[in-house]
C-alpha positions in Angstrom: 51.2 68.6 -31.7 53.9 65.6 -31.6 53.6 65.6 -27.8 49.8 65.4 -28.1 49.9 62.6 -30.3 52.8 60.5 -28.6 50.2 61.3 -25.4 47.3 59.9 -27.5 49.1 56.4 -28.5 50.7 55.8 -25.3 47.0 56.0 -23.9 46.0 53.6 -27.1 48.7 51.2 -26.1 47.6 51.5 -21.9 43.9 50.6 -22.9 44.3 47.8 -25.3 46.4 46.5 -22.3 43.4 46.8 -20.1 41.3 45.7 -21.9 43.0 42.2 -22.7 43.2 42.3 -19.1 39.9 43.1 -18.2 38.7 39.9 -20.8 41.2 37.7 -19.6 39.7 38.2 -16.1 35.9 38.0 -17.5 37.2 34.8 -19.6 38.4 33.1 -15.8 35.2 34.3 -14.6 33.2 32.7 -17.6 35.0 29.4 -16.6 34.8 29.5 -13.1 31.2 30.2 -13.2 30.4 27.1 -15.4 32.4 25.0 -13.1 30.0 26.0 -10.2 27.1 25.4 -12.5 28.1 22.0 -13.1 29.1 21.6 -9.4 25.3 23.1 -8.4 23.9 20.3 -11.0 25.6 17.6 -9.1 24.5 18.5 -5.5 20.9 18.7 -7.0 20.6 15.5 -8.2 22.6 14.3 -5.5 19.9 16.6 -3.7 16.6 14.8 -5.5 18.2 11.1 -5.0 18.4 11.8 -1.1 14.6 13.6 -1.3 13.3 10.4 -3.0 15.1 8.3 -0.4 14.1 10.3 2.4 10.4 10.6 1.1 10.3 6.7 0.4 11.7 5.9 4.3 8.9 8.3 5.8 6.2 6.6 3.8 7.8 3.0 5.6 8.0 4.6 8.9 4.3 5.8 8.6 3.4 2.0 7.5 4.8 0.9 10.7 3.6 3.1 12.7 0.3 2.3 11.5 1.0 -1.6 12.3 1.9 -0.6 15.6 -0.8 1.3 16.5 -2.9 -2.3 15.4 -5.3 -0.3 12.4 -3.7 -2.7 9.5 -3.5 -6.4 11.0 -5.0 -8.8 9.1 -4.9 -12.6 9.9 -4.9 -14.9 7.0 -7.9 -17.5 6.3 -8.5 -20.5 7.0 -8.1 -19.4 11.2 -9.0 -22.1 13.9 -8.1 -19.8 17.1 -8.9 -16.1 17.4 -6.2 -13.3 17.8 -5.5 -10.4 19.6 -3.1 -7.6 19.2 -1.6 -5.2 21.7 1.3 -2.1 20.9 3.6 -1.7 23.7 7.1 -0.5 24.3 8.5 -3.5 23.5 7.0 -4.6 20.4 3.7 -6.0 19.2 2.3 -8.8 21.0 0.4 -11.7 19.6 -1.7 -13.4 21.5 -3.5 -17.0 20.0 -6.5 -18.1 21.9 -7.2 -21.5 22.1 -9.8 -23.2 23.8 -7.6 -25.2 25.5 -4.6 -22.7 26.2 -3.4 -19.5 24.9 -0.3 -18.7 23.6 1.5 -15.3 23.7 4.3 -14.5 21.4 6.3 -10.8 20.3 7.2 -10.6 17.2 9.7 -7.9 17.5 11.3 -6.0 20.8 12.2 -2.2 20.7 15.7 -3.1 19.4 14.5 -5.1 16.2 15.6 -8.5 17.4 12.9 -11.5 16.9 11.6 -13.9 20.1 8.9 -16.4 20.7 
């Protein structure tokens, strides 16, 4: 009977051990989880602000694109000359016509600098 009970709080003892183990481990776990759920929160608002940029530079690039292909020009009033516009490779081209003479200028190459 003393054997038997000697067994019984030895295997007491070994349990409580595992057991302060076992939350010790959960508690790390607990922690370390939280830390990636604050990490996670970061990358998705780091996520959104990227989204929001992208989303705002495709609107821009489809606003070009739409100047390029000529459907948005308009010429201010009062106009003495007419216009015309051409999209080519190598930027938009502006042509004034004048009865006298007509003058051609691009407002922008392909690589974004400015010439007359």
């Amino acid at each position: 009977n003393l054997t038997l009970e000697q067994s019984l709080a030895e295997a007491q003892a070994q349990s409580t051990v595992g057991v302060a183990e076992y939350q010790a481990q959960i508690s790390n776990l607990t922690s370390a989880i939280e830390v990636a759920k604050s990490e996670l929160h970061k990358q998705i608002l780091a996520y959104q602000e990227l989204l929001d940029v992208k989303l705002a530079l495709d609107v821009e690039i489809s606003t070009y694109k739409k100047l390029l292909e000529g459907n948005d020009f308009k010429v201010p009033e009062p106009f003495s000359g007419t216009f015309t516009f051409t999209a080519g490779t190598g930027g938009i081209e502006v042509k004034e016509i004048i009865s006298e003479h007509t003058e051609t200028s691009i407002i922008s190459d392909a690589d974004g600098s400015e010439s007359n």
